[in-house]
N, C-alpha and C positions, 0 to 999 in steps of 0.2 A: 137173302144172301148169307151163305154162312161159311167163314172163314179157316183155315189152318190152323194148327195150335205146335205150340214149341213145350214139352216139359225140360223147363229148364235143369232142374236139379229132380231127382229121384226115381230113373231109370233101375230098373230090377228091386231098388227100396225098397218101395211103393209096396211090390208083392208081399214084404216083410214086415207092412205096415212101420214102414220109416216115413219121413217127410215129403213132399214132395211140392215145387211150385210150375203151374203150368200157365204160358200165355198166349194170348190169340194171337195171332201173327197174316194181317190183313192183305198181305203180298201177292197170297193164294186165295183163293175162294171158289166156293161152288153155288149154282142153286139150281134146282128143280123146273123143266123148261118142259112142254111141249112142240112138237116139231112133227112136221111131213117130210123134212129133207132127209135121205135116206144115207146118211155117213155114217163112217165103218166107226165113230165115238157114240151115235148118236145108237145105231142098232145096236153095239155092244152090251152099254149102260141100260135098254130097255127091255134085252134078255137076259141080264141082271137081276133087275127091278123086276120083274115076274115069279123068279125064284126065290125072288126077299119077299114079295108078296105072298107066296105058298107057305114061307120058313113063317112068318107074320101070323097067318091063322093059328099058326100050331101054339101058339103065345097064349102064357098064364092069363084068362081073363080076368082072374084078379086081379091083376099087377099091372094089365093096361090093355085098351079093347082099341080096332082100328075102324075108318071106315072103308073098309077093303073093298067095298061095290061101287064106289068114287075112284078107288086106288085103279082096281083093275079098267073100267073107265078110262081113264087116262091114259092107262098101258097102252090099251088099243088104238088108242089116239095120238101115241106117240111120244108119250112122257122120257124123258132121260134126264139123267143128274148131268148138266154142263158144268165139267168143274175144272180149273187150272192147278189144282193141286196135284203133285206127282205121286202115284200110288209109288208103295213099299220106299219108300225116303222119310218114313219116322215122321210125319208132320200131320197125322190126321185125316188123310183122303176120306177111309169111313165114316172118321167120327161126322164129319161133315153131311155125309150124305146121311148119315141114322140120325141126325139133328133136324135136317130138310122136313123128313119122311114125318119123324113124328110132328113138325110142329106145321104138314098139312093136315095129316090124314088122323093123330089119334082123338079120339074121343074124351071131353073132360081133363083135357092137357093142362097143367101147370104151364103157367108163364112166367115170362120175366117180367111182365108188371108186376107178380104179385109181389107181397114180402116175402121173401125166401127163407124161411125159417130155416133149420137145419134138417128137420123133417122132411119139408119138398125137399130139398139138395140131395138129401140120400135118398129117396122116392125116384128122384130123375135119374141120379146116378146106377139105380136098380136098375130100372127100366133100358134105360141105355147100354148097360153092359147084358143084359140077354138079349136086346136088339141087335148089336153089335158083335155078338160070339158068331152068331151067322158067318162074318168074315174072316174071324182068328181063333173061331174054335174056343174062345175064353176071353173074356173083356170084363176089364174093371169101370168101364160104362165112362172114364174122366175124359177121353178125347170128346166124344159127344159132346160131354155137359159142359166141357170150354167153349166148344162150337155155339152149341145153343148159349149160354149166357154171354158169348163175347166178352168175359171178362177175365182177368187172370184168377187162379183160382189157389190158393192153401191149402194140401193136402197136411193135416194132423194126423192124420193115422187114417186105416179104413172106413170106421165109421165115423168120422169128423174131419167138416172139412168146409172150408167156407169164403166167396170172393172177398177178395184184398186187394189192396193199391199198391203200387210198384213204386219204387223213385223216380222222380222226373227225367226226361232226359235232356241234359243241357248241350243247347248250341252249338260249346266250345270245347265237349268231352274228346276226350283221345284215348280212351278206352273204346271199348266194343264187346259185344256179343255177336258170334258172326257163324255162318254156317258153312260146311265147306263138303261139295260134292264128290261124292265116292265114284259115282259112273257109272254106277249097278245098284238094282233092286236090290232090299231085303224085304227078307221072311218074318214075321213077329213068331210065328208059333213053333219054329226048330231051334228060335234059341230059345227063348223060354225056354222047352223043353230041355235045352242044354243045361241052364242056368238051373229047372230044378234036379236035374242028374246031379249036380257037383256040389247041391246042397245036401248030397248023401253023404259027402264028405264032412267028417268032425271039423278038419284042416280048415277047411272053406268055412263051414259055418261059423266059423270062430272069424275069419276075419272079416266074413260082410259083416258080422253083429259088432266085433270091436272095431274095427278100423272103415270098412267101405261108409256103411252108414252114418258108423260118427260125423267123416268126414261131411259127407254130402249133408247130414241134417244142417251140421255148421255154417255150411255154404249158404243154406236155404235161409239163416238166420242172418249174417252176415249183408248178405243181399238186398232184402227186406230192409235192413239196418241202415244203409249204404256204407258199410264199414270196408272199402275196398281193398286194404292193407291186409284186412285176416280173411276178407274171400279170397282173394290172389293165393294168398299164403294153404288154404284148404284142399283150392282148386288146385294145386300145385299136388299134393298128396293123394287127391283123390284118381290125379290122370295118371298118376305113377302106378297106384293101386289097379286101377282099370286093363293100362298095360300088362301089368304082370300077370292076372288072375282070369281077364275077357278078354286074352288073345283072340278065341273065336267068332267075338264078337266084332272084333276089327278087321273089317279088309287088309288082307296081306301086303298092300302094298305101301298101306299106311304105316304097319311099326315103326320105320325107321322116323316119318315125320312125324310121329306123335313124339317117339324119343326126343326128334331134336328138338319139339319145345317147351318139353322140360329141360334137356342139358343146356339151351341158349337164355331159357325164360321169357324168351321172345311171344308165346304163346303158351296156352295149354288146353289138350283138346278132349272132348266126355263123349260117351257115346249120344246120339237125340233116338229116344226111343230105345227101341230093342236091341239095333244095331244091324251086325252082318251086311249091311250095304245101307242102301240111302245116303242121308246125309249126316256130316260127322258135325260136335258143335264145339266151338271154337270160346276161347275168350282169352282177350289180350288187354294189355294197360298199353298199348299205344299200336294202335290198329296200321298208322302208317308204315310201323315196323316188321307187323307180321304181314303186311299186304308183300313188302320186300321180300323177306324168306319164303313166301308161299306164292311167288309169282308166277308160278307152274299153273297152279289150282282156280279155280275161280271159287271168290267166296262173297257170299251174301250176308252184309251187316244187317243186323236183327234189333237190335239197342246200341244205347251207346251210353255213356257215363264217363 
């Protein structure tokens, strides 16, 4: 079984090699099933998987070998990824299912028993983001490797990066970490491509480097710390920033509610993932409050503190 993953803080960063923390998020999950029943999830998913199997051969056998005469085996037999996670909603459907795959079918797989040096981590992180470009054209291989390790993971920069422990979450928290559905797919690979359009601009690049990032690394530290007075205080700046500069990124019908929670402070909301649809992420210092203002929406608490 392998789970959803939320990147909490370091949407577009990340590309920038800014910080980033990403965690599993167990709500969702997929795993690799064989099956005779002939439904329109099960045929889809295994006319899928025959095209990931073609895309597979064509894979650096340095960098990782399959057993693709067992893989395609199965195909015939009716292999499909059963998975409850919502494609293009920013939580990982692929990485899930390229987590599955490799950790049937590759040959000489690293595990999570072993000790994870930093070496394996960026080894798997390899392998996982050319596994994974199959489906977005370009992968930095981390949804995978949250999948596969189920743990939350410290993105340091590109090449460092290594699983860490979260703060507990207590009982009696009235904060939240919360997800809140848009109603429509997105795309990972046209905003991207947005995102690096606008980094032709001097304007822009100047303020992901001084202002977006700053912000967000602070978050990441912040969090980690559980200092929730100067997250609050970050997240506040970073969703302001977002607003301003990732219009495109936000479904039009959200500006006005993302404005209102920053003007109220009732909430404040980051893009999860790429954006352009899926789902939006949320965090408030008293979840009963923004369940109030947002009682239009349906939102899915993710943590809480």
């Amino acid at each position: 079984m392998f789970y959803a993953k939320i990147l909490l803080f370091g949407e577009y960063g990340i590309i920038k090699d800014a910080k980033g923390l990403s965690i599993p998020y167990n709500f969702y999950k997929g795993a690799l099933k064989i099956t005779d029943t002939d439904t329109d999830q099960a045929r889809h998913s295994n006319n899928k998987l025959n095209e990931f199997a073609d895309y597979l051969q064509e894979l650096d056998a340095d960098l990782v070998k399959f057993n693709l005469k067992q893989f395609r085996t199965d195909l015939a037999n009716g292999l499909y990824f059963d998975s409850s996670i919502p494609q293009g909603y920013g939580i990982g459907s692929s990485g899930a299912l390229v987590a599955a795959i490799y950790d049937r079918y590759a040959h000489d797989k690293i595990t999570i028993l072993e000790n994870l040096t930093r070496d394996k981590l960026l080894s798997l992180k390899k392998i996982f983001g050319q596994m994974e470009s199959f489906f977005h054209g370009k992968s930095s291989g981390l949804d995978p490797l949250n999948s596969f390790l189920s743990l939350p993971i410290l993105i340091h920069s590109k090449d460092n990066l290594e699983p860490t422990g979260i703060p507990s979450q207590p009982q009696s928290g009235n904060g939240a970490v919360f997800l809140l559905d848009s109603g429509m797919m997105g795309e990972t690979a046209p905003m991207v491509n947005k995102f690096m359009q606008n980094m032709e601009s001097p304007v822009f690049r100047k303020m992901i480097k001084e202002q977006f990032i700053s912000y967000s690394d602070n978050c990441v530290d912040h969090f980690l710390s559980g200092d929730i007075k100067s997250l609050f205080g970050d997240l506040r700046r970073l969703s302001k920033i977002v607003l301003t500069h990732f219009k495109p990124m936000i479904p039009k019908k959200f500006h006005s509610l993302w404005k209102k929670g920053i003007d109220t402070n009732a909430y404040y909301l980051k893009l999860c993932g790429s954006g352009g649809g899926g789902y939006i992420l949320g965090f408030t210092q008293d979840i009963a409050k923004a369940q109030s203002v947002l009682k239009e929406h349906r939102l899915e608490v993710v943590y809480t503190f």
